[in-house]
C-alpha positions in Angstrom: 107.7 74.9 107.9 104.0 75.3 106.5 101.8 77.1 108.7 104.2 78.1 111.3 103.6 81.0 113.2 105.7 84.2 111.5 108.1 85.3 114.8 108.5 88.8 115.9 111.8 88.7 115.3 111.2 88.2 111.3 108.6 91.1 111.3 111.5 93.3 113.0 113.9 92.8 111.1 111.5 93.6 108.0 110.9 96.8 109.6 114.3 97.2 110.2 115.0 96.5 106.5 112.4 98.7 105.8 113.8 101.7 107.4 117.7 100.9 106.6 116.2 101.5 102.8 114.8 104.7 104.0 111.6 103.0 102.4 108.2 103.4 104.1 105.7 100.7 104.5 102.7 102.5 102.4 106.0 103.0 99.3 107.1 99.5 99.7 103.0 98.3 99.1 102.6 100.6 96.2 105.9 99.5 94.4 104.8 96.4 94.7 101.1 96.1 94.2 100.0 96.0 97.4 97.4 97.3 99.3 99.6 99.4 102.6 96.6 97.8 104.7 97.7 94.5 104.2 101.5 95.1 104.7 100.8 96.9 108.4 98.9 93.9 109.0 101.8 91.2 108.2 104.3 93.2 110.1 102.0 94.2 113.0 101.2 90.3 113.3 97.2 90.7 112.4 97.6 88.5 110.0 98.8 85.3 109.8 99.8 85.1 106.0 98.8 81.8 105.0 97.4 82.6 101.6 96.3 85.8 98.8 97.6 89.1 99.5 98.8 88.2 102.4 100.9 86.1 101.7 102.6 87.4 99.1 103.6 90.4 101.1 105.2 88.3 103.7 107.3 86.8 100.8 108.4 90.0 99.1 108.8 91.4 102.9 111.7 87.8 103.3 109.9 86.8 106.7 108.4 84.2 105.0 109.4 81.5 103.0 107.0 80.9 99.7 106.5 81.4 96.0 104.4 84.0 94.6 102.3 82.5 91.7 101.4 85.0 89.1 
């Protein structure tokens, strides 16, 4: 599924996820090296995470399926 469209239902239940943590979107970027601008963007649906930053907040988020090269 390359390059398909992330549904609003996957960035949902991320910010459902989010909040059943008691975690809040700027934490979850800092704990993992993120920048919070980036992850309001992926679960807004701004950005379409296809590659960089991006992308690898959609992964660590679980509303996309990838790997994360380090």
């Amino acid at each position: 599924m390359p390059n398909t469209p992330i549904s609003e239902q996957a960035r949902q239940r991320a910010r459902e996820e989010l909040e059943r943590r008691g975690q809040t979107v700027k934490g979850f970027a800092l704990q993992n090296d993120l920048n919070p601008s980036t992850v309001y963007a992926v679960l807004s649906g701004q950005s379409q995470c296809r590659r960089g930053e991006a992308h690898r907040a959609a992964v660590l988020l679980g509303i996309k399926d990838g790997v994360i090269e380090e």
